[in-house]
C-alpha positions in Angstrom: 121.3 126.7 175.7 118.1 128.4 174.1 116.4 131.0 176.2 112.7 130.2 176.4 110.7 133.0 175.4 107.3 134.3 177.0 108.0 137.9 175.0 104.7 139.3 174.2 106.0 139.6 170.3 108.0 139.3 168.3 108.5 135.9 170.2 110.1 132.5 169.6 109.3 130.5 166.5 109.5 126.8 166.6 112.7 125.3 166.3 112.4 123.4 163.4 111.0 125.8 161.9 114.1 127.9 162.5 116.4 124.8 161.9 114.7 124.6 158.6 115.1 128.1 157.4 118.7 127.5 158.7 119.6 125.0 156.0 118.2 127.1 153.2 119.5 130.7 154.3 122.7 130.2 151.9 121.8 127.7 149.5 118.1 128.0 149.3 117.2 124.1 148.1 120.4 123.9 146.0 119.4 126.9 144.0 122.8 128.5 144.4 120.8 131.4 145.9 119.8 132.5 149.7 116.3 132.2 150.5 116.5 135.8 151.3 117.6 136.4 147.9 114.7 135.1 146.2 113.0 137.8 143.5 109.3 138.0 144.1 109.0 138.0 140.7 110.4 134.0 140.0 108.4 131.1 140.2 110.6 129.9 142.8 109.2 132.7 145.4 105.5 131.8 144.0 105.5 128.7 145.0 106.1 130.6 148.8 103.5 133.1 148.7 101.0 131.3 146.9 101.6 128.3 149.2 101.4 130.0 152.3 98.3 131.5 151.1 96.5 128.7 150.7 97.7 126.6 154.0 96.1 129.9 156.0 93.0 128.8 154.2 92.8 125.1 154.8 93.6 125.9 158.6 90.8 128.1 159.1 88.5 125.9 156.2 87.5 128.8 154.3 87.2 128.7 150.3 87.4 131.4 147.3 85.1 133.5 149.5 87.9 135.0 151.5 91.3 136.6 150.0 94.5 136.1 152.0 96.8 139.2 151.8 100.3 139.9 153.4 100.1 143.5 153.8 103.1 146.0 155.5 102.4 148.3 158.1 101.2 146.2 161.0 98.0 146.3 163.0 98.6 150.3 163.4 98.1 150.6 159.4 95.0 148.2 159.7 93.6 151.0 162.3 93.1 153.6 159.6 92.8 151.1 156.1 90.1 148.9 157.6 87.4 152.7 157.7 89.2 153.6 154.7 87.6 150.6 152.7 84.7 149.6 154.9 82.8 153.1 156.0 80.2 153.7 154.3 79.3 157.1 155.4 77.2 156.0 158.3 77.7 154.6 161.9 80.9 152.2 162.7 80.7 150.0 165.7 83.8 149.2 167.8 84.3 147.2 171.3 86.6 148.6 173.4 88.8 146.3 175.4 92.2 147.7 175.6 94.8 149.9 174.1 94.8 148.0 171.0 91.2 148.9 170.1 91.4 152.2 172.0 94.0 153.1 169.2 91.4 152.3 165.6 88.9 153.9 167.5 90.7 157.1 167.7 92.3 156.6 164.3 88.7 156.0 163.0 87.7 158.9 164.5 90.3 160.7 162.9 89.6 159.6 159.6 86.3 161.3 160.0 84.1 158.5 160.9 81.1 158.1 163.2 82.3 155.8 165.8 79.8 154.1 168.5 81.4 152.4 171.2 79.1 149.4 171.6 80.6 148.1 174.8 83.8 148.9 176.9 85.5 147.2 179.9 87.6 150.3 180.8 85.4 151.1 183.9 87.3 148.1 185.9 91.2 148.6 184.2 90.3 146.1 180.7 89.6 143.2 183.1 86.5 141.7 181.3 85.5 141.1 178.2 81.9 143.1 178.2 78.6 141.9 176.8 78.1 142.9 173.7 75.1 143.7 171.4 75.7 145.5 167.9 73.3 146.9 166.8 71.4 146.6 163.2 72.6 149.8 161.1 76.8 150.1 161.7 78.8 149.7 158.0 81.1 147.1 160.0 81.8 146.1 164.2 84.9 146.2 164.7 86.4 143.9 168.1 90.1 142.8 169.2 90.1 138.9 170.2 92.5 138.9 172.3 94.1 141.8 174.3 97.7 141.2 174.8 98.5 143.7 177.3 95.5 142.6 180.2 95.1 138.8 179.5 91.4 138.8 178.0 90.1 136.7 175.2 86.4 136.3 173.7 85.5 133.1 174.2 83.5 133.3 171.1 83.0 135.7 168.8 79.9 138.1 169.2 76.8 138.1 166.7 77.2 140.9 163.9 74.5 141.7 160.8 77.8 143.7 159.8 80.3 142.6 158.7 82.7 141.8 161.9 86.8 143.3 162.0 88.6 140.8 164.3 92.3 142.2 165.3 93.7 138.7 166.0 97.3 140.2 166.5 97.7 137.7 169.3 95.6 134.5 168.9 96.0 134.7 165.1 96.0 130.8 164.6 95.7 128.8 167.8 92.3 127.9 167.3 89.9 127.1 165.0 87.2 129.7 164.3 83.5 130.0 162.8 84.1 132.5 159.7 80.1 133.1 160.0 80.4 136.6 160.6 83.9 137.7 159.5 84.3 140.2 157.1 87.9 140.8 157.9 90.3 138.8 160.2 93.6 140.3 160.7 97.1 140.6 162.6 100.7 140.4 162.7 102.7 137.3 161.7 105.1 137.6 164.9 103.1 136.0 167.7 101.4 132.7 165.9 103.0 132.8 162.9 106.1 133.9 161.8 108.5 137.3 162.2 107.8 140.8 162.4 107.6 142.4 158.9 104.6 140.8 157.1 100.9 141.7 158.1 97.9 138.7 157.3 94.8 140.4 156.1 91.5 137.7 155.3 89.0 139.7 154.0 85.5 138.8 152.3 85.8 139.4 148.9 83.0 141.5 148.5 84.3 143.8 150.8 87.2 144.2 148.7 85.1 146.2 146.5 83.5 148.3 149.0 85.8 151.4 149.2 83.0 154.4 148.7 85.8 157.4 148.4 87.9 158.0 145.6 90.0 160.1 147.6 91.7 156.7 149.1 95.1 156.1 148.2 95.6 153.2 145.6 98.2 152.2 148.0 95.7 151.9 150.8 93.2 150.0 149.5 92.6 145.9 149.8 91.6 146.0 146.0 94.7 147.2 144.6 96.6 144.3 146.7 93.6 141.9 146.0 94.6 142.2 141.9 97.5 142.4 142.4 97.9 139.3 144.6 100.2 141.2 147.5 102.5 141.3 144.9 102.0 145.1 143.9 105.1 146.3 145.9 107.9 144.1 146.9 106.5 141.8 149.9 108.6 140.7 152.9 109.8 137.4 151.2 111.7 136.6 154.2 109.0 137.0 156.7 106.0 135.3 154.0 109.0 132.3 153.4 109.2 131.7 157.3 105.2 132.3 157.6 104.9 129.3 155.0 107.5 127.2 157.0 105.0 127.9 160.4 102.4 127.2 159.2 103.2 123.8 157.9 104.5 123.6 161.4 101.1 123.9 162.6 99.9 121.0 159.9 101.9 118.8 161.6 100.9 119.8 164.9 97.7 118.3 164.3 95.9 121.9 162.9 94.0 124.1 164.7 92.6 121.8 166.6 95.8 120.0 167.9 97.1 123.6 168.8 94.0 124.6 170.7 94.8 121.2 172.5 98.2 122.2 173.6 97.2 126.3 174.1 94.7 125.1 176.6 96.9 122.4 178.3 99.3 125.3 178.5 97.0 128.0 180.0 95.4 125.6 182.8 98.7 124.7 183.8 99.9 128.0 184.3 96.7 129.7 185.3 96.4 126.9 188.1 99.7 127.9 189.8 98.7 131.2 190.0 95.4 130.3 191.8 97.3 127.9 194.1 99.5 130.3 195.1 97.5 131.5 198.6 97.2 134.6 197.0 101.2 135.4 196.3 100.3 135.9 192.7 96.9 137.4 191.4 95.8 137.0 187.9 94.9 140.6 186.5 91.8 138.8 184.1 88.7 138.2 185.8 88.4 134.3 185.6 86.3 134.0 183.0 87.8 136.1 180.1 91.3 135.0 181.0 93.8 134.7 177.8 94.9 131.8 177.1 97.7 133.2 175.0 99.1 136.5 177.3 98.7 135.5 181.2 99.3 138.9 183.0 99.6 138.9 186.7 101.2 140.7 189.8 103.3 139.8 192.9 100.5 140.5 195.7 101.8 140.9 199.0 105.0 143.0 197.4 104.8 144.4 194.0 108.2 145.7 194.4 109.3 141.8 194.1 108.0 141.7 190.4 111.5 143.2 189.0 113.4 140.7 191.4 111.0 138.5 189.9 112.1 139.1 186.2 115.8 139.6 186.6 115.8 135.8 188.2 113.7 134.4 185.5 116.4 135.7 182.7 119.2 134.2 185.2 116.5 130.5 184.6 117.1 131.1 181.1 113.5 132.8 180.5 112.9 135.9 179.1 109.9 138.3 178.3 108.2 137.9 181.7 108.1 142.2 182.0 104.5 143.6 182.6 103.5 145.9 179.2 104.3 149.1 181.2 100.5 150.5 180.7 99.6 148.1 183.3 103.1 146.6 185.0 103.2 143.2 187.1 104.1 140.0 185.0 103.5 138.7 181.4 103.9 135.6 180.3 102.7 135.0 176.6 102.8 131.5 176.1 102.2 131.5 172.0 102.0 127.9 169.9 105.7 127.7 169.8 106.4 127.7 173.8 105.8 124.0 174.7 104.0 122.4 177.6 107.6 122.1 179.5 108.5 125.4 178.7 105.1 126.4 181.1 106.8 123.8 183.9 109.9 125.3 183.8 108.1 128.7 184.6 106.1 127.1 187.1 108.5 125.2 188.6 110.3 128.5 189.2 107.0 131.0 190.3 106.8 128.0 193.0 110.1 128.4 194.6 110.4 132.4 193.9 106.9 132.4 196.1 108.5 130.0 198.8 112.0 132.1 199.4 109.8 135.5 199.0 106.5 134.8 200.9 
């Protein structure tokens, strides 16, 4: 039986998406070849990368404006590249909502930048999203949309005369979004869309040329991986081929929009148990700026129940449901792979766990 998998990421992929890569993994489309065998150098491997490049931008509707790159390093290398290529010399804003952004502002900092914090939520343990008002002279804001580890999301995306960084690690395509304002819209492949290994950088082509120093690395700036296509090192082939595979997956799945459907269906199911549970569980998130993507909550009357709590789920065949350990309590991440039942099933279960424990 397949576990089902709340993990905060890397986290379950959709099955036929995995039952796809499956039948090509020794014979890739009778090639003779495995798909993990593929030079990124043939035309069999760009017809991958080029194709997974260009379903990213008819999901988010975005033309020759924007350059799609698959990138190395994670949201950690993204921390230090994005002031690297974007400051200017003068004042960088950042929102401050969590670890995530907690770490590029301190590897901004490090890098030498001037760093205003334009709004923070720390003062109440990242509960909130905070209002936010950049102001008029920063080189770019920088914000994270949704913050994995407490269960907030922006509901929409804040005004910017700067061009605005979006770490979108964790709701990275499971809605659609208004590219008004984006300069750069970044993340991980392995929450939304694919495995660990293979970083998606959209950036505004005009920023590509920005980078001010010439002290920059070649291998650290967008414009050396903008030439060259992400082909200028060896890419993740696997992780781009399985990207391409998911998000064809999400084409079929009605785009954006038929995923924001299910995400939302998801969240209110989930989000209701808690908030009919006479107080047994409480949502961490003020109600708000809750997640729908990472729903973290605690065991009220007996937080020493939460392990119980997790060491039953994974006997029910779920798995992942650990609090991140800078806040504890429970996580469930329920990403655009984990279905509508899969949420029952974990329902079902917080239902009886809070009858035999209450």
């Amino acid at each position: 039986m397949r576990m089902i998998n709340f993990s905060a990421g890397p986290t379950g992929l959709p099955l036929s998406v995995l039952e796809h890569a499956q039948s090509e993994l020794v014979d890739y489309r009778g090639e003779g070849y495995s798909v993990m065998e593929i030079s990124h150098r043939s035309k069999t491997y760009e017809e991958v990368h080029f194709g997974a490049m260009d379903k990213i931008k008819k999901l988010y509707g975005i033309g020759d404006e924007y350059e799609v790159l698959f990138l190395q390093g994670g949201a950690h290398l993204q921390f230090a590249m994005i002031p690297m290529n974007l400051s200017q010399g003068g004042v960088c804003e950042y929102a401050n909502t969590g670890v995530w952004t907690n770490k590029a502002i301190k590897e901004a900092k490090l890098m030498g930048v001037n760093v205003r914090v334009a709004a923070s939520s720390e003062d109440d343990k990242f509960s909130y999203i905070p209002e936010i008002k950049f102001g008029d002279d920063a080189d770019y804001t920088y914000i994270c949309s949704n913050n994995t580890i407490y269960g907030t999301q922006y509901k929409a995306l804040p005004k910017s005369k700067a061009p605005l960084v979006v770490d979108a690690s964790s709701d990275f395509f499971s809605q659609p979004l208004d590219f008004s304002d984006i300069g750069i819209l970044y993340g991980g492949a392995q929450k939304n869309a694919g495995p660990s290994g293979v970083t998606i950088v959209i950036i505004r082509k005009d920023l590509i040329e920005r980078v001010s120093s010439q002290n920059v690395p070649t291998f650290l700036r967008y414009k050396t991986h903008a030439d060259a296509k992400s082909l200028y090192n060896t890419p993740p082939t696997f992780a781009i081929y399985l990207l391409n595979l998911t998000m064809q997956w999400i084409m079929d799945n009605g785009g954006l929009e038929g995923i924001k459907a299910r995400n939302d269906a998801k969240a209110k199911l989930l989000y209701d148990a808690i908030d009919g549970s006479s107080g047994f569980y409480k949502g961490h998130a003020q109600k708000e700026h809750r997640s729908v993507m990472n729903v973290s909550y605690n065991i009220t009357p007996d937080a020493t129940l939460e392990p119980l709590f997790v060491e039953e789920a994974l006997k029910h065949n779920m798995l992942g449901l650990k609090g991140h350990r800078h806040l504890g309590g429970i996580r469930a991440s329920i990403y655009n792979a984990v279905s509508q039942n899969d949420v029952k099933v974990l329902v079902d279960f917080m239902k009886e766990f809070a009858r035999k424990n209450g």
